[in-house]
OpenMM code with the backbone's topology and positions (N, CA, C; nanometers):
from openmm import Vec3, app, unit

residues = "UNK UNK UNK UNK UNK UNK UNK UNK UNK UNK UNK UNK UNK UNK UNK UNK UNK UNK UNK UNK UNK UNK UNK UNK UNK UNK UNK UNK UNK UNK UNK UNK UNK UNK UNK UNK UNK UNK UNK UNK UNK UNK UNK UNK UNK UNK UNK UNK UNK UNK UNK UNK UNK UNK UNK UNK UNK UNK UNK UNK UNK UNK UNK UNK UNK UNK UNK UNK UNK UNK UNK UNK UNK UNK UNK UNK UNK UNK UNK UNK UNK UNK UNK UNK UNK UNK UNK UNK".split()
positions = [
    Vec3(0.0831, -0.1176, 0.0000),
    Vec3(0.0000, 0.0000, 0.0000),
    Vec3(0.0884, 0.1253, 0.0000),
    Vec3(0.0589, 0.2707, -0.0940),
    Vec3(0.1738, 0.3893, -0.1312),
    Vec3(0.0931, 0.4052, -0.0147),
    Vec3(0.1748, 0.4996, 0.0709),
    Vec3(0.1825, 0.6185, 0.1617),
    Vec3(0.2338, 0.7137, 0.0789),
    Vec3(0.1399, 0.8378, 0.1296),
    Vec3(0.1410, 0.9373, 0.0565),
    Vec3(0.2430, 1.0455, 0.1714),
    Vec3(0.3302, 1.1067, 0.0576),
    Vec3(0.4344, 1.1962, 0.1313),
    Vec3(0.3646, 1.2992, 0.2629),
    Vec3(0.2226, 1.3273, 0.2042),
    Vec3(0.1708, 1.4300, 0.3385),
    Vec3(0.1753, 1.3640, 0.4223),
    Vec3(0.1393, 1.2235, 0.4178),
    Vec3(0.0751, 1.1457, 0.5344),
    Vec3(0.1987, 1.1524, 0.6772),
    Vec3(0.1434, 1.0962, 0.7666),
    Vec3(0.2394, 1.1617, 0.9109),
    Vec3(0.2602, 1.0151, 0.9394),
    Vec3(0.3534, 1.0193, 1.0151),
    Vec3(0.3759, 0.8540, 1.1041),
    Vec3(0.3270, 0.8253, 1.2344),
    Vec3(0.2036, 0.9229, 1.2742),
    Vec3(0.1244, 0.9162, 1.3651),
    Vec3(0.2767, 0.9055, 1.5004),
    Vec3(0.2417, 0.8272, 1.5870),
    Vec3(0.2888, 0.8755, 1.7467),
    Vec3(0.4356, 0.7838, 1.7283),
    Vec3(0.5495, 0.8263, 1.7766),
    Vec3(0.6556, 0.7953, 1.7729),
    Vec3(0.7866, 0.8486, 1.8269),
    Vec3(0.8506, 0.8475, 1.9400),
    Vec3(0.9535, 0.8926, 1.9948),
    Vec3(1.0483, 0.9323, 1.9430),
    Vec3(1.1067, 0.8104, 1.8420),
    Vec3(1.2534, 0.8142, 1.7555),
    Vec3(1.2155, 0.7783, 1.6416),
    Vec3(1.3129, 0.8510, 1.5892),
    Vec3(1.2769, 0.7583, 1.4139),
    Vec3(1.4619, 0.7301, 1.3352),
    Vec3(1.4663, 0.6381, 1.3183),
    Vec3(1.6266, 0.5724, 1.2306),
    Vec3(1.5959, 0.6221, 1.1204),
    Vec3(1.6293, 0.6555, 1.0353),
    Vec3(1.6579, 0.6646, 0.8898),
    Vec3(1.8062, 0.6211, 0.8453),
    Vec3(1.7996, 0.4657, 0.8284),
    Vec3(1.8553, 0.4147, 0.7324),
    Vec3(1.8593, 0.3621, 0.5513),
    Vec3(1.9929, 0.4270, 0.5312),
    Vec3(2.0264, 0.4353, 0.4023),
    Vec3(2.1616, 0.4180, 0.3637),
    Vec3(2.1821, 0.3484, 0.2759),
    Vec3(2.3639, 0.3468, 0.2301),
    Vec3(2.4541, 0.3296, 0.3367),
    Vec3(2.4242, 0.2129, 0.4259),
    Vec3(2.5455, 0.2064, 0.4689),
    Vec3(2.5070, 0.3219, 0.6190),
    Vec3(2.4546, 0.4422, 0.6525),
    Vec3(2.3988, 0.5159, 0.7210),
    Vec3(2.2456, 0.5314, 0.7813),
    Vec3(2.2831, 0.5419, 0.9407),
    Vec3(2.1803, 0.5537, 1.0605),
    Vec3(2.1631, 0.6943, 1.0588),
    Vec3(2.0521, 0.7620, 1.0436),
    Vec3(2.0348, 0.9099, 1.1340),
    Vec3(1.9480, 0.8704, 1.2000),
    Vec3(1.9691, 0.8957, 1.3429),
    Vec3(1.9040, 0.8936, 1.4436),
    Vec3(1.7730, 1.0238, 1.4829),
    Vec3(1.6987, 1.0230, 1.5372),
    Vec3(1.5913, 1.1858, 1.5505),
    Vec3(1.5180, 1.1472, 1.6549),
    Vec3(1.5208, 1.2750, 1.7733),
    Vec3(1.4135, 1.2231, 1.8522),
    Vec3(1.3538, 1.3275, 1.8642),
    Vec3(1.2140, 1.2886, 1.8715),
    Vec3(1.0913, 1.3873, 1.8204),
    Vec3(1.0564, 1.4407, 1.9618),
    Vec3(1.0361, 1.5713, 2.0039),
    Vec3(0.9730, 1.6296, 2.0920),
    Vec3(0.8115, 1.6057, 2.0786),
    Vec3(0.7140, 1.6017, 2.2063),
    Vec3(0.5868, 1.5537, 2.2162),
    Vec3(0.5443, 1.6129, 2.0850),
    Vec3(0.5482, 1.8139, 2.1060),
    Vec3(0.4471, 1.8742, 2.0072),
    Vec3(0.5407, 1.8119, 1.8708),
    Vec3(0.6060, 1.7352, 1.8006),
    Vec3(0.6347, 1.6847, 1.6858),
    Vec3(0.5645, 1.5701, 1.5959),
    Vec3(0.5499, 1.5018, 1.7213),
    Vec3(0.5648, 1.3048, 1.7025),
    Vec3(0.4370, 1.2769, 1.6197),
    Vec3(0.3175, 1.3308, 1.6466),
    Vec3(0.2307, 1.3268, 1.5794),
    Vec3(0.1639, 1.4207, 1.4395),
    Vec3(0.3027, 1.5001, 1.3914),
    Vec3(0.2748, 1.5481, 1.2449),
    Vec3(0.3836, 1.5290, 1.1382),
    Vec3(0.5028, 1.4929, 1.2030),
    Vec3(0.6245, 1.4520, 1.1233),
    Vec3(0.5831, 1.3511, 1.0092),
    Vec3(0.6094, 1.3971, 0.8771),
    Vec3(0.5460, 1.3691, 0.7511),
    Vec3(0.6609, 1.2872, 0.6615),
    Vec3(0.5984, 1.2201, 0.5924),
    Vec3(0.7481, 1.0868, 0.5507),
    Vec3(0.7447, 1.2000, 0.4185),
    Vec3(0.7556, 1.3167, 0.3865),
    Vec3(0.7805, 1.4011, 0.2735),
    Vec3(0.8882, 1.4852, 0.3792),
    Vec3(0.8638, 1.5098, 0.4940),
    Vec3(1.0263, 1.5113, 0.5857),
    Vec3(1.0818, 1.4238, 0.6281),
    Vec3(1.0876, 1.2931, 0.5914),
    Vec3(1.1639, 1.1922, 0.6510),
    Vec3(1.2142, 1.1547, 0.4749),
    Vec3(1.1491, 1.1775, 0.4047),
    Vec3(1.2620, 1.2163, 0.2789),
    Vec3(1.3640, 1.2777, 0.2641),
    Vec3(1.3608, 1.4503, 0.2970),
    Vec3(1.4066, 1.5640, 0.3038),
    Vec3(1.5221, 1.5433, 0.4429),
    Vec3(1.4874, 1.5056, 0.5390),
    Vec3(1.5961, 1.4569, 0.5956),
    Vec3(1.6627, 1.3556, 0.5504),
    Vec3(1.6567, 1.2358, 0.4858),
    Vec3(1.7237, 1.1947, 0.4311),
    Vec3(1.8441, 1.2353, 0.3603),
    Vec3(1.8030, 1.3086, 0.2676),
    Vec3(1.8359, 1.3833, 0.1316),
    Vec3(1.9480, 1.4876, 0.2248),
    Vec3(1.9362, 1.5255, 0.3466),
    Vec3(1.9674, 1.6157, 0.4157),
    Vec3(2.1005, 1.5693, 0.4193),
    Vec3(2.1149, 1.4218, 0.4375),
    Vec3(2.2366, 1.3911, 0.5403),
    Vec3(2.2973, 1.2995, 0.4459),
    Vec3(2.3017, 1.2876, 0.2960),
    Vec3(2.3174, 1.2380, 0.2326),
    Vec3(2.2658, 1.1323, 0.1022),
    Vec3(2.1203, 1.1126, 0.1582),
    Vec3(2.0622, 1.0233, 0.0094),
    Vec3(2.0817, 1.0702, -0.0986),
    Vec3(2.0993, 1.0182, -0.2060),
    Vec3(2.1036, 1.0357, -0.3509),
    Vec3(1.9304, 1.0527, -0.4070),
    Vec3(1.9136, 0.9556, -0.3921),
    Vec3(1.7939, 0.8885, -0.4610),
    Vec3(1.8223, 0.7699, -0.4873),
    Vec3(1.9347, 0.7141, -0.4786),
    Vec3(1.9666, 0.5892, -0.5610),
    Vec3(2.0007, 0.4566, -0.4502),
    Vec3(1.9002, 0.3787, -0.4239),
    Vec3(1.8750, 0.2627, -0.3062),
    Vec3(1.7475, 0.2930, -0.2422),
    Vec3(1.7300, 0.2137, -0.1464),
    Vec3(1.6248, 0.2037, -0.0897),
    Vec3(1.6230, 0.2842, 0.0750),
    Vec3(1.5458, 0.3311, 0.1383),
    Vec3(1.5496, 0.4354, 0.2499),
    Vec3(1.4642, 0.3547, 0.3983),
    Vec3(1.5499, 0.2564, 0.4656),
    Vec3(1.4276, 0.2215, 0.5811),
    Vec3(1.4417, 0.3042, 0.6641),
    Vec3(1.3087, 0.2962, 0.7562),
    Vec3(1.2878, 0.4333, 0.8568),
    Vec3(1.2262, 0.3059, 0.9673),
    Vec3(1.2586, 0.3368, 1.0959),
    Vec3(1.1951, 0.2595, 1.2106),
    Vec3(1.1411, 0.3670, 1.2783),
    Vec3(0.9799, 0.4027, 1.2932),
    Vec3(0.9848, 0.4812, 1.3853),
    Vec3(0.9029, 0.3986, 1.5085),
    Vec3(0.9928, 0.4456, 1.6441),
    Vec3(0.9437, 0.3508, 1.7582),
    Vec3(0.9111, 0.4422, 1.8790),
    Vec3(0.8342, 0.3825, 1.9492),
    Vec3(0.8109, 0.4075, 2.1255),
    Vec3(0.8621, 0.3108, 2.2026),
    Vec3(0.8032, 0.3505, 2.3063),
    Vec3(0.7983, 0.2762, 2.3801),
    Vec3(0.7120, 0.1145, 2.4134),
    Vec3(0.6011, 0.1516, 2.3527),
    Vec3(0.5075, -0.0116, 2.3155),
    Vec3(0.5424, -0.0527, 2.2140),
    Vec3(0.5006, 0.0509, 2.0821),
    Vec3(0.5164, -0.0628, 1.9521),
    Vec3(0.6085, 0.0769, 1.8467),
    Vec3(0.6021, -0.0365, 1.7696),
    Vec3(0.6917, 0.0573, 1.6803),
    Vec3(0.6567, 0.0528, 1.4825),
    Vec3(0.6990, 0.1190, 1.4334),
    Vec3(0.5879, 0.0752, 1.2407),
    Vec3(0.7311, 0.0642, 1.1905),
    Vec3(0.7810, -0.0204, 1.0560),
    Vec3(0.9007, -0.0665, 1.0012),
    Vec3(0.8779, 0.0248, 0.8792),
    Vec3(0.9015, 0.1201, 0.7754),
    Vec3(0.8602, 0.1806, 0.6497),
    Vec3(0.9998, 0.1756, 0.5591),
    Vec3(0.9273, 0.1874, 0.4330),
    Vec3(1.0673, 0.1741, 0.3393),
    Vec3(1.0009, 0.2618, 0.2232),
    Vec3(1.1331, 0.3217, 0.1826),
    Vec3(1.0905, 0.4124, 0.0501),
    Vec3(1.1651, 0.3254, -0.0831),
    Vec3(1.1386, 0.3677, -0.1688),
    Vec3(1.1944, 0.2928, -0.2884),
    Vec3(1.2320, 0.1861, -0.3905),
    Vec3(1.1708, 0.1114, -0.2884),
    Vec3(1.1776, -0.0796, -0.2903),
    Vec3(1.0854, -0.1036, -0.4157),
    Vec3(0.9891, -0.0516, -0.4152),
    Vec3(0.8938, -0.0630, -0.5522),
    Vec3(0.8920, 0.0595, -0.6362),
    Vec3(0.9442, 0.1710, -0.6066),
    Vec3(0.8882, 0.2907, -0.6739),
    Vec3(0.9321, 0.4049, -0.6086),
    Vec3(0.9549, 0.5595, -0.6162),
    Vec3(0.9422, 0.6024, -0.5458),
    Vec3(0.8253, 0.6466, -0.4434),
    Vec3(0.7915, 0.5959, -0.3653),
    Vec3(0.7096, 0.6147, -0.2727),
    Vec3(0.7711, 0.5593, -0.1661),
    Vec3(0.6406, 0.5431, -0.0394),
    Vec3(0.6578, 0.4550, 0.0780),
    Vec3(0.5783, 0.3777, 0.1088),
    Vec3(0.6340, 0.2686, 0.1879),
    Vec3(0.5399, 0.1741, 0.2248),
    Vec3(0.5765, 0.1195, 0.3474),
    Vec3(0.4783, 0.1150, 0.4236),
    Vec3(0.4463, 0.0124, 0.5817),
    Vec3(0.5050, -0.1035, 0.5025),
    Vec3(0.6058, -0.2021, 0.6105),
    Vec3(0.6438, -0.3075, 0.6064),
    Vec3(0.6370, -0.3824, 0.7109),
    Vec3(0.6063, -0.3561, 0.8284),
    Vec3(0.5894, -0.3993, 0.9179),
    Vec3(0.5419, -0.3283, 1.0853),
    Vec3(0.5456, -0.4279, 1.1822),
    Vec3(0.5627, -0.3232, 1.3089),
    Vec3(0.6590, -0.4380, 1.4115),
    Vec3(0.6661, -0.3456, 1.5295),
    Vec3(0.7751, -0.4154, 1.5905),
    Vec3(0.6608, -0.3789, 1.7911),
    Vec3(0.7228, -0.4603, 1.8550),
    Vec3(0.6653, -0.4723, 1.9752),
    Vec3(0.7583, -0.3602, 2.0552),
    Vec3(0.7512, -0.2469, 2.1471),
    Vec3(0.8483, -0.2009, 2.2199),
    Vec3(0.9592, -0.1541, 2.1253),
    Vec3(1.0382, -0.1064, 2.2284),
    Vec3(1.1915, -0.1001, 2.1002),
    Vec3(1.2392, -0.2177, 2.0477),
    Vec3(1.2784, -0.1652, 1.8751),
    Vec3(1.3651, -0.2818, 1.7986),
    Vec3(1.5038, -0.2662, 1.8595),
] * unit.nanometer
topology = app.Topology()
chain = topology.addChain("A")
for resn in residues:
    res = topology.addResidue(resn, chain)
    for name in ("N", "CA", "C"):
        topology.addAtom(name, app.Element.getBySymbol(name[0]), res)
């Protein structure tokens, strides 16, 4: 299923953005966690080095559960790949 770049990653403490070999780490202040938009989890990407060229996983987690997302694997877009229990 595309996730659309507006769309937000709903509630989430930290978020990884892995790519190439590279971790950026981010930890979201309360007023953040619930509007941070994977069209800025691009842009940070891009920030700290993506090309465009590979695939982009993002973990964003809490403390209960956590959502697995990946950009590029099919297309440019994103997609939910999973979730995780607590921290990964």
């Amino acid at each position: 299923m595309r996730i659309k770049g507006t769309d937000t990653i709903d509630y989430a403490d930290s978020i990884c953005i892995i790519f190439g070999g590279k971790c950026v780490k981010e930890y979201l202040p309360d007023e953040r966690c619930l509007d941070y938009t994977f069209d800025e989890l691009l842009n940070d990407a891009r920030e700290n080095g993506y090309t465009g060229e590979g695939t982009i996983l993002v973990v964003a987690e809490s403390r209960l559960s956590g959502t697995v997302y990946r950009y590029g694997n099919y297309g440019p877009y994103w997609t939910k790949i999973g979730t995780t229990i607590g921290y990964a």
